[in-house]
Structures are given as structure tokens and as C-alpha cells.
N, C-alpha and C positions, 0 to 999 in steps of 0.2 A: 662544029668545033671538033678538032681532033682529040684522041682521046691519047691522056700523060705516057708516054712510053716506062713501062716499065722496065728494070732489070731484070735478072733471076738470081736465086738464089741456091746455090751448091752447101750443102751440110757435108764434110768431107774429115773421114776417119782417116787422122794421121797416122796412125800406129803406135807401138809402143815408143820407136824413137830414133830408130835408126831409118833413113830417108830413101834406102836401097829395098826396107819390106813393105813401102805404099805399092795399094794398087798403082796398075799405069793409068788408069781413068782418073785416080784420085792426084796424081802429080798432073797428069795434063791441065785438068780442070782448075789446080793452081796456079799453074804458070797462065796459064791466060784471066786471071781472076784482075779487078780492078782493087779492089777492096778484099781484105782479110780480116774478119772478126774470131777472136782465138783468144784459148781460155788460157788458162799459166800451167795445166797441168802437160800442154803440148811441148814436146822437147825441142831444145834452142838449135839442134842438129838440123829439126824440118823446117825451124824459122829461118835457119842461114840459106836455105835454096832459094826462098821465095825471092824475085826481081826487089830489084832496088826502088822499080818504079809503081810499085805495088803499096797502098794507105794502108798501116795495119794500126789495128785498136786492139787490144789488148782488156778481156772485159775478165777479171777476177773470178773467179769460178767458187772462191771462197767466201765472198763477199752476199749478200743476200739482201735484198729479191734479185741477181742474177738473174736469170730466167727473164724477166721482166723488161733490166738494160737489154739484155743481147737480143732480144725480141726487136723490141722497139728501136734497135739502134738497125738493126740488118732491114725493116719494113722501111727504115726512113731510107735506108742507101739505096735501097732498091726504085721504090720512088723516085729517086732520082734519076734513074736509069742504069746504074752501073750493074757490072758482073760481081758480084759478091758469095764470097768463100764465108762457111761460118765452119771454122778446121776446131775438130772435138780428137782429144788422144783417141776417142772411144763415142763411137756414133750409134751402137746398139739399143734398144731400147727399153734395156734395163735400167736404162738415167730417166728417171723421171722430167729432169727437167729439159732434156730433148725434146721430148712429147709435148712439152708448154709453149717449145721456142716451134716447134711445125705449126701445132694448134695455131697459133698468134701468125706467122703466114698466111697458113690457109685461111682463116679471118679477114684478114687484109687483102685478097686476092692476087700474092704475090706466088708470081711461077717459082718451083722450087726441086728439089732432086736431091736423094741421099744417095750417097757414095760411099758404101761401107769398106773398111777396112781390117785390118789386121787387128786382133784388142792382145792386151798386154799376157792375160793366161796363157793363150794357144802358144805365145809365141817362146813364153819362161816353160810350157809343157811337152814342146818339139821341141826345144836347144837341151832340157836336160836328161830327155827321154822318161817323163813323168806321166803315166797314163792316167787323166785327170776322172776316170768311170773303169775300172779295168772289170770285165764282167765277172770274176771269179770273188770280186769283196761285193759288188750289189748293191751297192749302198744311190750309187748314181752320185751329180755333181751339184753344187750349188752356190749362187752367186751372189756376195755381198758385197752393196756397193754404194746404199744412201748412209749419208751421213743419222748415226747413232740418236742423233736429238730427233732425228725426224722418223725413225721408224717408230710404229705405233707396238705398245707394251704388249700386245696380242700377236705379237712377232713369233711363229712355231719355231720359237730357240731347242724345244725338246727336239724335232726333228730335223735342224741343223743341227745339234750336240748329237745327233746317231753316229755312231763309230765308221760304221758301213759308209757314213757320206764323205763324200770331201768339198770341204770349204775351199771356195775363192772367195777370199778378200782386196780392195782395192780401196784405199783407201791411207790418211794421213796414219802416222805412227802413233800419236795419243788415240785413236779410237780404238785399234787395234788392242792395246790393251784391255779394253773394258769389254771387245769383244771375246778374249780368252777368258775372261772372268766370267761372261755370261753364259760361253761353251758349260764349263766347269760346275758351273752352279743347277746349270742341268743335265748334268749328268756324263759330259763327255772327260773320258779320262785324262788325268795331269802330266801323263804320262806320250799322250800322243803324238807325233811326230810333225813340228810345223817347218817349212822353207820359206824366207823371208827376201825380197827380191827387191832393190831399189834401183829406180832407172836404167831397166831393161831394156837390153841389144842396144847402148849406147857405150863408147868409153871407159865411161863413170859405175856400170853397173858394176853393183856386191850383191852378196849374198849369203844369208847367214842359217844354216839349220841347229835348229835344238828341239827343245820340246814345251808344248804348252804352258806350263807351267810356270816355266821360265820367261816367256813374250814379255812381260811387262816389264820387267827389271831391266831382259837385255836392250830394252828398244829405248828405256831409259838412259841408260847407261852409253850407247851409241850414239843417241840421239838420232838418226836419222832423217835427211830432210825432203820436204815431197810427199808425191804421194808413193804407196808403196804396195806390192802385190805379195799377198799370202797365201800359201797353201796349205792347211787343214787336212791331218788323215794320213791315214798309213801306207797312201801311195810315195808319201815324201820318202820312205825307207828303201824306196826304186831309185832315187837320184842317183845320176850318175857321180858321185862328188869325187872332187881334186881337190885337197888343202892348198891353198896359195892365199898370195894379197887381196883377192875377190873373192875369196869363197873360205867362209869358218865357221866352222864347228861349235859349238858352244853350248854345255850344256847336254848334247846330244846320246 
């Protein structure tokens, strides 16, 4: 008896958002994908390339056990033989639940390949010429990115609140306040300089600098919607800034 053909499965880091900063590996391996499994955080600019003749599913990234669907949904397509894309803005494996959705492949013995791409810091850290570790503050970089309910209370918030470090955050706009509150409470000053980046390298991206202190009211106040990238630390006082319609000041 012949044994089931399976498919493979490509993990492929879109970018931040614009479809001109995928690798070429990561666009090729789309265009030939039969199926595309993709989270809501991927921008609608890389969903418009994808062919017409291309099944996408759409698996909530907000929603939980996520990890779980997108598992179970990319092992069954693959079983069935097809080419299937599982397109993450951000394929590093800082995301926890990356490592669940490979884990649950490699389990199921299905062929599989990650395709890294651009992630949304480097790309908000070359456009505004922000040196995300400059060696002269020491402090090095550090990057926050599970959701707030799920990091454990033994989280070294004292050594993210080091002045010397700089925060990356990624993440929706209600978390981000609670995580300036947590900076602050331990110790890092109110004073300190954040840059706050929605839907990077697309159209639509803005940008707002002020200071910590301030995060929670202005993101209130804005509202902003999505997820959204922040920088933490007094490399933000390097931006190159222009006041215009995308870029304000406030606070600052």
C-alpha cells in the first residue's frame, strides 16, 4: 500500500508590511503556495499579492488556544497534500506560540521550512536611523512581545526598567500601558523617552514620540488600532523627527 502523499509546510515571515521588504524566498514560496494560513496581525498590502487562486484562512492571532487551531488546521492541509504557507508578520522565535505550531508538525511528521523575514523593529530602526544597542549607553536591547496575562510575575521587569536598556515592544495599545506602569514601578524614569509606531512601512503608518509617562493617556486618547511597535530608552532622543500628519510630538 502506498504511503498518503503529503504536502509541506512553509512558515513565512511577511514583514512589517510593506510587500517590497519580503525576502525573495519568502514571496516566491508564496506565490506558489496552494493554501495560506495567516494571522490578522499580517498587513492587507501582502494579502493583496497573494493569487486569486490561492484558499486563505484567516486564523485570529487574538483568539486562544490559537496555537492549537493553526496547528491542527496547517497538519490537516498538509495531509492532504497541498503546498501550505502558514504567513506570520514575525516568524522569530520570540513568539512562543511559533514553537507550538512547529512542535505540532514535527509531531505529525509533516515536511516543513521556516522562511525568516524582516520583523517590524529593524525595519522602524533603519527608516528613522535609531540605534536599537548604541555601544556608548551599554545597556544592550530587549524584546517584549507575549501578551501581559501570560508573562509569569517573576518577569526581570527591574532589568527591563534599566535606563541603559532599550525596550522593544510589540504589541496591542491596551497592554502597552500597563507595561509603562510596570517600567516605572520599577524604577525606570517618567521621564524617559518612548517612540510609538503603528503599521509600519505601509501607507497608514504614524508615529507619535513623547515620554513614558505620558503612554497611557496618549494611546488612550488616540486610540490606536492593531498591533503596534515601541521603543523604550534614550535612543528615541536620536530620531530623526519631522513634524507633519504622520509623525507627532506630544508630550515630548
Amino acid at each position: 500500500m502506498n504511503a498518503p502523499c503529503r504536502g509541506k509546510v512553509h512558515v513565512v515571515g511577511a514583514g512589517p508590511g510593506d510587500p517590497d521588504l519580503m525576502t525573495v524566498k519568502g514571496r516566491r514560496v508564496l506565490e506558489q503556495a496552494e493554501v495560506v494560513v495567516y494571522d490578522r496581525d499580517v498587513a492587507p498590502e501582502i494579502l493583496n499579492i497573494l493569487p486569486r487562486t490561492i484558499a486563505r484562512f484567516d486564523v485570529d492571532a487574538a483568539a486562544r488556544p490559537h496555537e492549537a487551531e493553526a496547528a491542527g488546521l496547517m497538519v490537516s492541509l498538509a495531509l492532504q497534500g497541498l503546498r501550505v504557507v502558514r504567513l506570520k508578520a514575525d516568524v522569530s522565535l520570540m513568539e512562543s506560540d511559533l514553537e507550538a505550531e512547529i512542535v505540532a508538525l514535527r509531531t505529525a511528521g509533516i515536511p516543513h521550512e521556516v522562511v525568516p523575514g524582516l520583523i517590524a523593529a529593524q525595519a522602524i530602526a533603519a527608516s528613522a536611523a535609531v540605534p536599537l544597542a548604541p555601544g556608548e549607553i551599554g545597556g544592550g536591547v530587549r524584546f517584549l512581545r507575549d501578551p501581559l496575562d501570560e508573562l509569569p510575575e517573576r518577569a526581570d521587569w527591574k532589568a527591563m526598567a534599566d535606563r541603559r536598556t532599550t525596550l522593544v515592544c510589540q504589541m496591542e495599545a491596551t497592554r502597552l500601558g500597563t507595561v509603562a506602569e510596570r517600567l516605572m514601578r520599577n524604577g525606570m524614569p517618567a521621564a524617559v523617552p518612548v517612540l510609538v509606531v503603528s503599521e509600519p512601512t505601509t501607507p497608514r503608518e504614524s508615529s507619535i514620540r513623547s515620554r513614558l509617562c505620558h503612554l497611557r493617556s496618549i494611546l488612550a486618547t488616540l486610540a490606536p488600532e492593531g498591533q503596534l511597535v515601541c521603543v523604550v530608552g534614550d535612543v528615541v532622543a536620536r530620531h530623526r523627527w519631522q513634524e507633519n500628519s504622520r509623525q507627532r510630538a506630544i508630550f515630548a
